[in-house]
C-alpha positions in Angstrom: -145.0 60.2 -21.5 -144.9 56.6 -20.2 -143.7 55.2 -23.3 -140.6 58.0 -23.2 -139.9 57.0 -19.7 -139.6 53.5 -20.5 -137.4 54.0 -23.3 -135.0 56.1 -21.8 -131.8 55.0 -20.9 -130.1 58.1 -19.5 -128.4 57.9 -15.8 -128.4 54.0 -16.7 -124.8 53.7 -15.5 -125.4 55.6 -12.5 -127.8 52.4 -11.6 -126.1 49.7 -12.8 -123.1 51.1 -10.8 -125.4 51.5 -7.7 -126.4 48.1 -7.8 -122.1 46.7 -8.3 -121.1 49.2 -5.8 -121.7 47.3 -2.1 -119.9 44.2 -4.0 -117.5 46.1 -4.9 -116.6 47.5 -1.5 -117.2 44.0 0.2 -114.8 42.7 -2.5 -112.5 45.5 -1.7 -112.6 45.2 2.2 -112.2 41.3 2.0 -108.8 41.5 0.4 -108.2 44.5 3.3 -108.8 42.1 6.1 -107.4 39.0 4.4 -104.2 40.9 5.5 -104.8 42.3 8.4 -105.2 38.5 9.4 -102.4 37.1 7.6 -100.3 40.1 9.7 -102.4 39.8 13.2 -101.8 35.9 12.9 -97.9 36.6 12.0 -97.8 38.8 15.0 -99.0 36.9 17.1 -96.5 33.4 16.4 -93.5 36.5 16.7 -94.6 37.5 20.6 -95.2 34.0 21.2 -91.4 33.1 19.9 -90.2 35.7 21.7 -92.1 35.2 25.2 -91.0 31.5 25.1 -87.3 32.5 24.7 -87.7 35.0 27.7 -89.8 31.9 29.5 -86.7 29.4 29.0 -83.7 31.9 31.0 -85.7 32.9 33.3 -87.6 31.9 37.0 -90.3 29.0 36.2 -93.8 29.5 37.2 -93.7 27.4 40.2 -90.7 27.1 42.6 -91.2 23.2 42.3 -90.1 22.7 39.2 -86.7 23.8 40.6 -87.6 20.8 43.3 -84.1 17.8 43.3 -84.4 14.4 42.0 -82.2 13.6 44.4 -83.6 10.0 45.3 -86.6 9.8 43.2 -86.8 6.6 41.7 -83.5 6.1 43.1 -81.7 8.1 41.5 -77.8 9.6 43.0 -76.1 12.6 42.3 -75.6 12.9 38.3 -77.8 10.1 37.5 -79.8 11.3 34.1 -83.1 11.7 35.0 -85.2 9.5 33.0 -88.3 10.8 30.6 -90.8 9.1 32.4 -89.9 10.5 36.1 -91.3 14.0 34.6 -94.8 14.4 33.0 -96.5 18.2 32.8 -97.1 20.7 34.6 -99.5 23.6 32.8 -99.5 27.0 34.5 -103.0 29.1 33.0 -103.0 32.9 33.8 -105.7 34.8 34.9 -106.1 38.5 36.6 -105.2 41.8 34.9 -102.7 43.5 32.6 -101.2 45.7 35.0 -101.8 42.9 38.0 -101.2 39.1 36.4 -101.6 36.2 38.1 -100.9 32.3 37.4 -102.0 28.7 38.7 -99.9 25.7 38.3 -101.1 22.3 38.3 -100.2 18.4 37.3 -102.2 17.7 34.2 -99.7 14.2 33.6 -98.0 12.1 36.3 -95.9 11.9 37.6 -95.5 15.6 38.9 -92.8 17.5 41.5 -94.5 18.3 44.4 -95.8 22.2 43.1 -95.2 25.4 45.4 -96.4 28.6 45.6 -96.8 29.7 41.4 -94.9 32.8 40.7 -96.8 35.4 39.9 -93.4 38.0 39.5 -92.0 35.1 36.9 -95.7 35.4 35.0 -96.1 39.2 34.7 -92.7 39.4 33.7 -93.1 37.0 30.8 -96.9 38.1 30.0 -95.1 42.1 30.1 -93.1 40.7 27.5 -95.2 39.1 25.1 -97.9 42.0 25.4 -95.4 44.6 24.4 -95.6 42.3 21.2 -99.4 41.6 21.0 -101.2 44.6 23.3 -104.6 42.7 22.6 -103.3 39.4 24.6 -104.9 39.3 28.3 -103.7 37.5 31.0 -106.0 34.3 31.2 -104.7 33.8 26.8 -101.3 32.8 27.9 -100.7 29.5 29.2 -97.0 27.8 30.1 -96.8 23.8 29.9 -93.8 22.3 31.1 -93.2 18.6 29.9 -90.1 16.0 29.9 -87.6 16.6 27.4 -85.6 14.0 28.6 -82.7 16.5 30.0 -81.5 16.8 33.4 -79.3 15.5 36.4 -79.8 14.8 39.9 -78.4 16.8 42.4 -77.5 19.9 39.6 -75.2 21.8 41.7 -75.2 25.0 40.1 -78.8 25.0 38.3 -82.6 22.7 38.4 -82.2 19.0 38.2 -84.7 19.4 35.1 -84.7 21.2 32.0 -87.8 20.6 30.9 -89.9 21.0 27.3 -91.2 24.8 28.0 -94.5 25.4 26.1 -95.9 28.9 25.9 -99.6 28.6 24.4 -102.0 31.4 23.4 -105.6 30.8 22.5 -109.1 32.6 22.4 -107.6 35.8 20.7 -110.5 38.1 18.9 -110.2 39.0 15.0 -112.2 42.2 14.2 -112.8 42.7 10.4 -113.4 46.0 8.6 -116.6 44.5 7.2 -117.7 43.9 10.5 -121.5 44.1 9.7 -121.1 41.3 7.3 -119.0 39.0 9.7 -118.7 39.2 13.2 -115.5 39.0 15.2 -113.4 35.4 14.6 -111.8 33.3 17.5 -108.0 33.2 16.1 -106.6 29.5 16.2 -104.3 28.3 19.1 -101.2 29.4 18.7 -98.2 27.3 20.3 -94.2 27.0 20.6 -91.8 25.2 22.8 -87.9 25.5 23.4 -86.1 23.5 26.3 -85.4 25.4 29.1 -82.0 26.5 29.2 -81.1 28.6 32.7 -84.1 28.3 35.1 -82.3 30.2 37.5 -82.1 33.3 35.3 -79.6 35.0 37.9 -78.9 37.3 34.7 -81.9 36.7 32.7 -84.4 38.2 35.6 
């Protein structure tokens, strides 16, 4: 009887496919979530294109970046305003969805003396970008303005400053199907600037 059930190879496939089996659904799911990243990260660099195109036409996040440069450094009415009399300004959300908040303050000198941060400018940018990415929360999104080296003193019609807008998103969660193999993956910073165009956004708003 032993030496029959040792020499019998029937259901042999059955085993060896139990055994390939997990391997080959780990193998199977990898390739799954390979592109559900590849797609998640695309999506992500699209609502972060199109928020910093919204950000650039419409109200900053702080009513002193609209501040003159009228006599700063010296300077008269359509004197360019040097690179150096502008350094950044970051602006970090935080609060809810629904309910989005922002905080703006001078990470490089020299600075325009900041305001009150608008929170309407914020939630109408973050509403924008999370109609793109419905996982992105508040406190993701930040908006960095720097020099770019544009702008007149005494603008009649518009800022003084068109400043470098930066729209940055970071600490975004990847979920994978094969989940009880790898837990969930911080997504890399994303990041994208354009130069503000019309910061009064009379028709952008």
């Amino acid at each position: 009887m032993i030496r029959r059930l040792l020499q019998d190879r029937t259901a042999a496939s059955a085993a060896e496919f139990a055994l390939v089996l997990p391997l080959l659904l780990v193998l199977l799911l990898g390739m799954v979530d390979a592109g559900r990243w590849l797609w998640t990260y695309n999506r992500a660099e699209k609502a972060l294109q199109m928020g910093a195109r919204f950000a650039v036409v419409t109200d900053p996040m702080d009513a002193g970046l609209s501040s003159s440069y009228l006599g700063v450094g010296g300077l008269t009415q359509g004197d360019a305003i040097p690179a150096s009399d502008f350094g950044k300004v970051t602006c970090s959300g935080a609060g809810t969805v629904a309910a989005a908040t922002v905080s703006c303050s001078c990470t490089t000198s020299p600075c325009p003396t900041l305001g009150t941060s608008n929170n309407t400018a914020f939630q109408n940018l973050f509403d924008r970008l999370h109609a793109f990415m419905p996982e992105t929360v508040p406190s993701n999104l930040k908006v960095i303005y720097s020099s770019s080296g544009l702008g007149y003193a005494g603008n009649p019609t518009e800022p003084d400053l068109s400043p470098l807008v930066t729209l940055q998103v970071s600490g975004l969660q990847f979920t994978p199907i094969t989940g009880f193999l790898l837990a969930s993956i911080t997504m890399p910073t994303f990041t994208t600037s354009l130069t503000a165009e019309d910061q009064v956004g009379a028709d952008s708003n």
